[in-house]
C-alpha positions in Angstrom: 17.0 8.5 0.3 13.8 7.7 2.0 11.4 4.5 1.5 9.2 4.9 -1.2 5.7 4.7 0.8 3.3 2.1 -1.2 0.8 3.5 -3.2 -2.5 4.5 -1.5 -5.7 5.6 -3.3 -7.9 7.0 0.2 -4.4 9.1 1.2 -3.6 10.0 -2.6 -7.1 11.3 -3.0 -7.3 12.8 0.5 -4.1 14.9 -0.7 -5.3 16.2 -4.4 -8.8 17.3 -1.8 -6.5 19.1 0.5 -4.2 20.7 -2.6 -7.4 21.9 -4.4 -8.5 23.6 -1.0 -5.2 25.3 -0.6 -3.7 23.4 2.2 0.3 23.5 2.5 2.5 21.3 2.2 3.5 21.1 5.6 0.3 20.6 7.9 -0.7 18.1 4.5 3.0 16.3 6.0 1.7 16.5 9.8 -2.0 15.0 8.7 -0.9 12.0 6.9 2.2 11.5 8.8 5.4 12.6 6.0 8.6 12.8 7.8 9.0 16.7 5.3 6.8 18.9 3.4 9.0 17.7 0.6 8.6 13.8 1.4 5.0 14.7 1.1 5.3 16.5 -2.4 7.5 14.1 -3.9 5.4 11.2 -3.0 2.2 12.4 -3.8 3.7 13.8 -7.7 5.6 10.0 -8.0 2.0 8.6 -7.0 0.5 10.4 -9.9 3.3 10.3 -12.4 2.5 6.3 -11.6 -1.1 5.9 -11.8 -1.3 8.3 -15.0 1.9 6.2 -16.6 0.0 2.2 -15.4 -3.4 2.9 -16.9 -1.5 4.0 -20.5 0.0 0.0 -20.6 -2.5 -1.6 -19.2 
């Protein structure tokens, strides 16, 4: 299992930019530096899933 990367808003928000533009998964990996396509997906989603679950308890 990989290390969870911290949470970062500027590479977060560059990636949701970059998904609405139609950019895949892999050069998104190359560009901000994800060892897989899928390290790059499932980081980005847990991001999300995170920052959508934290503003509902705060």
């Amino acid at each position: 299992m990989s290390v969870m990367r911290p949470f970062d808003p500027h590479t977060a928000a560059g990636i949701a930019a970059e998904r609405k533009r139609g950019t895949s998964w892999e050069q998104i990996a190359k560009r901000y530096l994800f060892r897989s396509a899928e390290e790059a997906r499932s980081t980005y989603y847990r991001w999300r899933w995170a920052s959508t679950h934290a503003a509902g308890r705060a």
